[in-house]
C-alpha positions in Angstrom: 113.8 118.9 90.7 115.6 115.5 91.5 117.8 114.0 89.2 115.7 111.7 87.1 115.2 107.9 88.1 117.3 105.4 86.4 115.0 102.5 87.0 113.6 99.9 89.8 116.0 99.3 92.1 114.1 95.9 93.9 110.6 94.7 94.0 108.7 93.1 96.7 106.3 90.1 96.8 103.9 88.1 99.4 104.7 84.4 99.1 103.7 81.8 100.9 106.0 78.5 101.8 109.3 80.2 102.3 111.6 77.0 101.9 109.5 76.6 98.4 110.1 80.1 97.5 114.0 79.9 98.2 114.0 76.8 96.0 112.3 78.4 93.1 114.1 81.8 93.0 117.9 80.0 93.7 117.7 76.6 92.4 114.9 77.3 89.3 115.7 80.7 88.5 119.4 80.6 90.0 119.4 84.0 91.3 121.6 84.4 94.4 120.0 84.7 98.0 121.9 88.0 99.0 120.0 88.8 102.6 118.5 86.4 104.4 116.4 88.7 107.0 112.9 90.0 108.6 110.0 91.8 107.7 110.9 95.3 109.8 107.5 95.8 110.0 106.1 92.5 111.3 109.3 90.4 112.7 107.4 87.3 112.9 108.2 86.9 108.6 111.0 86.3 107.1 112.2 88.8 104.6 114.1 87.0 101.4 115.9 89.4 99.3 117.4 87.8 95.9 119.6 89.1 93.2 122.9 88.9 91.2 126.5 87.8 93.3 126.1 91.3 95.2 122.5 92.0 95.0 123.2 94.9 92.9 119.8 97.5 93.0 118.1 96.3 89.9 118.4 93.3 90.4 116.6 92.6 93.9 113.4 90.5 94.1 112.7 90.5 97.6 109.9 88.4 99.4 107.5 88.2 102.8 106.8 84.6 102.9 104.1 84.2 105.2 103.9 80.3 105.8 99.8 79.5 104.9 99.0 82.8 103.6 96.0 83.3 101.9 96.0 83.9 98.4 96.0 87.1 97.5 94.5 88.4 93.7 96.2 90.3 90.7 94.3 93.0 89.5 93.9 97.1 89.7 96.2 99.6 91.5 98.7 96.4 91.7 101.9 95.2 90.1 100.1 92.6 87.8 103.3 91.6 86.4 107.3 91.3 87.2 110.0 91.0 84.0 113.4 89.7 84.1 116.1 90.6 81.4 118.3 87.9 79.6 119.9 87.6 76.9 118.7 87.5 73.2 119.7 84.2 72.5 118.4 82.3 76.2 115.0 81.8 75.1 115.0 78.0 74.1 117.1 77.3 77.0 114.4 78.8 79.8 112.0 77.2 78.0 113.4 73.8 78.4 114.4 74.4 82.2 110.8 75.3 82.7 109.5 72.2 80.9 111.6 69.6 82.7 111.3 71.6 86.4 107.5 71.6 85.7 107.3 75.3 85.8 103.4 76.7 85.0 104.8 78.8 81.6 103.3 79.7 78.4 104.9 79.8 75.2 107.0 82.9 73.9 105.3 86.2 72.7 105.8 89.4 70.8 105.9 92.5 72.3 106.9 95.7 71.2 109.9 93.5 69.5 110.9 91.8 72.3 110.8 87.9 72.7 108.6 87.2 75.8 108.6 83.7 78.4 105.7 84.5 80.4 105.4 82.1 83.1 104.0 81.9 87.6 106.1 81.3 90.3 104.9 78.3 92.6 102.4 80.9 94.3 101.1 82.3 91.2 102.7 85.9 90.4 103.0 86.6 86.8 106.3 87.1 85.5 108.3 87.3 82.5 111.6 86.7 80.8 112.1 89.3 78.1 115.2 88.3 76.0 117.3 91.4 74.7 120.6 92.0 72.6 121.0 94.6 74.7 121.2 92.7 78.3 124.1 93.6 80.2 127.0 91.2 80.7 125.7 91.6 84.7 127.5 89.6 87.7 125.4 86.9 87.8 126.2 84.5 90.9 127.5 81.0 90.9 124.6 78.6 90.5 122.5 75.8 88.9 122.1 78.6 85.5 125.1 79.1 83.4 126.6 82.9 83.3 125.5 83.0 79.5 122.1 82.7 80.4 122.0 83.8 83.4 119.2 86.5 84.5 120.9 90.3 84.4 118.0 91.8 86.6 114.8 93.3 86.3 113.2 94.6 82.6 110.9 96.0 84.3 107.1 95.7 85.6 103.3 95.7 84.2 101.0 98.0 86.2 97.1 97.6 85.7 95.3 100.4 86.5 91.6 101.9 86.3 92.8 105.0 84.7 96.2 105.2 83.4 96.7 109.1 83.3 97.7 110.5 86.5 100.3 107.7 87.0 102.0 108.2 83.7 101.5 112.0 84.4 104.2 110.6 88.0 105.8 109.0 85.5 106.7 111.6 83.2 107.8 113.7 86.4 110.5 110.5 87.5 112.1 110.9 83.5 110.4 108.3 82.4 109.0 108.7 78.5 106.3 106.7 76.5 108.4 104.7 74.0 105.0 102.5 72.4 101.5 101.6 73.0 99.3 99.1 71.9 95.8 98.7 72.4 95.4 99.5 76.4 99.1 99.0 77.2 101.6 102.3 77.1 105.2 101.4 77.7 107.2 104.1 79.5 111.2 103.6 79.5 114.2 105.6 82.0 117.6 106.0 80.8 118.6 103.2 83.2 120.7 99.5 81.7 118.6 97.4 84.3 114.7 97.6 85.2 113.9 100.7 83.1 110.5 99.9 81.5 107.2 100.5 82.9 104.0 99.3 81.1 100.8 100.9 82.1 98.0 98.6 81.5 94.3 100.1 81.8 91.0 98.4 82.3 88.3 100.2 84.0 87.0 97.2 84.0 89.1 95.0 85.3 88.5 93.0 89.4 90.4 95.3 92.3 93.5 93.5 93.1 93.6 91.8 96.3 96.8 91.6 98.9 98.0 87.6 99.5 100.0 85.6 98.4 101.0 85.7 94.6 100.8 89.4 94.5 103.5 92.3 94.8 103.5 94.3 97.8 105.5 97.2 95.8 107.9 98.3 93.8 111.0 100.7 94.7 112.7 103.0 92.2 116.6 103.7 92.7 117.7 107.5 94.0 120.1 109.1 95.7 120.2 109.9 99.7 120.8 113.5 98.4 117.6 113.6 96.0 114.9 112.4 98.5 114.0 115.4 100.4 113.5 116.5 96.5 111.3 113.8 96.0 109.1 113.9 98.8 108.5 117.5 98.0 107.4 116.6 94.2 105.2 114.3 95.7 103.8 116.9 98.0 103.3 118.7 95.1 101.3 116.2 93.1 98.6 115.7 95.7 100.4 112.4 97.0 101.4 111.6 101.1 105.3 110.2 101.2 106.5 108.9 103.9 109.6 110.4 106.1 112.6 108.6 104.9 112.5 105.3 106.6 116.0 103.8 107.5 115.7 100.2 106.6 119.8 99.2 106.5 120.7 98.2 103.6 118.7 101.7 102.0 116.7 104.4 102.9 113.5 104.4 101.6 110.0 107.0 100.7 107.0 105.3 100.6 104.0 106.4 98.4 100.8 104.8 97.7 100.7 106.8 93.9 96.9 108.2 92.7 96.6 104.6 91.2 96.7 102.6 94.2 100.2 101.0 93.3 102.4 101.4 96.6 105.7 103.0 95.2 109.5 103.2 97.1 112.1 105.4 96.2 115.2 103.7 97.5 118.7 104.6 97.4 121.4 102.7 95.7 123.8 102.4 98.8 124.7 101.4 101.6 123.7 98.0 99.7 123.8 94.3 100.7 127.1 93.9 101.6 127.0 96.8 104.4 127.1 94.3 107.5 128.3 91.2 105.7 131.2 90.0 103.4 130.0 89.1 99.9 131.3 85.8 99.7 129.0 85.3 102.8 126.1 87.1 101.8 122.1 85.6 102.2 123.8 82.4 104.7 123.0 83.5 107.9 119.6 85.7 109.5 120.9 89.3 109.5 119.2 91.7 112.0 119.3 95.8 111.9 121.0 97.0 115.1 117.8 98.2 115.9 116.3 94.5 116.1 119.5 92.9 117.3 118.7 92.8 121.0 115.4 90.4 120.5 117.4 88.0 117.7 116.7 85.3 120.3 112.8 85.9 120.5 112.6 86.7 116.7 114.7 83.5 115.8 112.5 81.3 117.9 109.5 82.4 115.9 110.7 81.9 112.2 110.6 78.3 110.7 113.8 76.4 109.6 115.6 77.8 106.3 118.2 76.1 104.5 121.1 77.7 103.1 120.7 77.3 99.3 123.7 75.4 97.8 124.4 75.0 93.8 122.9 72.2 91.9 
């Protein structure tokens, strides 16, 4: 078997406006822009990939902002909710920058312990801040948010499923184990510091997500170049259809669309961010694979403007 998974290593959204989205995730939530680069898949999109100074796995939100995209709708066999990690005492001070950067948020929860800021970003995906005396000091980048408050990465993500068994039974097989459960949620944690819990929330009832904007695309967990032939072949042998490993720069990835409908990644944790740029310099200029590098002309004439982000 492969060594167990520490955690998410990034997770990817559909947005919409991609100047908005920039402005949100740097200058609202003062994450750094760490690759500023293209949908592989569809060339025509930009791909937005923000994190900490270096974009460290476990910290990476990353985004296909389709300009006019339809919205999309959270439900089943989705991501139906993204959480960030920040320290205990930053509750009150989110709070307030929501409140006077008009951010749609409610007010703080309970939840299994933890102090929750659930709150949308400005195309509607569900996220929260989970505040923990256990959040790592991080490398959070220079910005509009002070380091003290600063977000440390991912917590981790909601799923909401039809039938919660055979993806805790994939789960169980990646090292995670159920910590808690309430009602229809079942929290399952890795040994990871950064994006280590998974929440399982079931409703048989609940509407079939949609793709669109608002929703997540996927989630990718962090492994090892020398532990994914290993984890293709568990996948095999749960009934599931990986992908070949897919070279996509900055990590190779395995694809898997798991028995709940949730599209899963295994990516590993290097060659990273700063592979083909300096980290001083990282996110402020379009950044091509090799394999893309002979149509940069064609593929830059088709992207709208993007600023370069700049602190408050």
């Amino acid at each position: 078997m492969p060594a167990d998974v520490p955690g998410i290593h990034h997770v990817t959204a559909v947005g919409s406006d991609p100047g908005r989205n920039l402005e949100f995730y740097t200058g609202t939530l003062g994450l750094r822009l760490v690759k500023r680069s293209v949908n592989q898949d569809d060339v025509s999109v930009y791909h937005l990939f923000y994190g900490d100074r270096r974009g460290t796995p476990g910290t990476s939100m990353t985004f296909f902002p389709y300009p006019n995209a339809r919205p999309g709708r959270v439900g089943t066999g989705q991501v139906s909710e993204v959480a960030f990690l920040i320290p205990e005492r930053s509750i009150d001070f989110w709070r307030d920058r929501f409140a006077e950067r008009g951010v749609d948020a409610d007010d703080p929860r309970e939840r299994f312990g933890d102090t929750a800021l659930a709150f949308r970003d400005p195309d509607g995906i569900p996220m929260e801040l989970v505040a923990r005396p256990d959040a790592p000091d991080g490398d959070p980048p220079d910005g509009p948010v002070p380091d003290e408050h600063a977000i440390r990465g991912f917590f981790g993500v909601t799923l909401s499923l039809e039938s919660a068994g055979p993806t805790a039974d994939l789960l169980r097989t990646m090292g995670y184990r159920e910590t808690d459960a309430e009602r229809d949620r079942r929290r399952y944690e890795a040994a990871g510091d950064l994006g280590y819990v998974v929440d399982l929330l079931e409703d048989p009832q609940a509407p079939r997500g949609q793709p669109g904007a608002g929703t997540v695309h996927h989630v990718a967990f962090r492994t090892t170049a020398a532990d994914q032939p290993a984890w293709r072949d568990a996948l095999f042998e749960r009934g599931l259809r990986p992908t070949e490993v897919i070279d996509r720069k900055w990590f190779q990835s395995v694809y898997v669309r798991e028995h709940g409908g949730v599209l899963f990644e295994f990516a590993t944790e290097s060659p990273g961010y700063a592979v083909d740029e300096d980290v001083d310099e990282l996110g402020e200029r379009l950044v091509l694979p090799e394999w893309l590098e002979s149509r940069r002309a064609e593929i830059e004439a088709g992207l709208p403007d993007l600023p370069t982000p700049s602190p408050e």
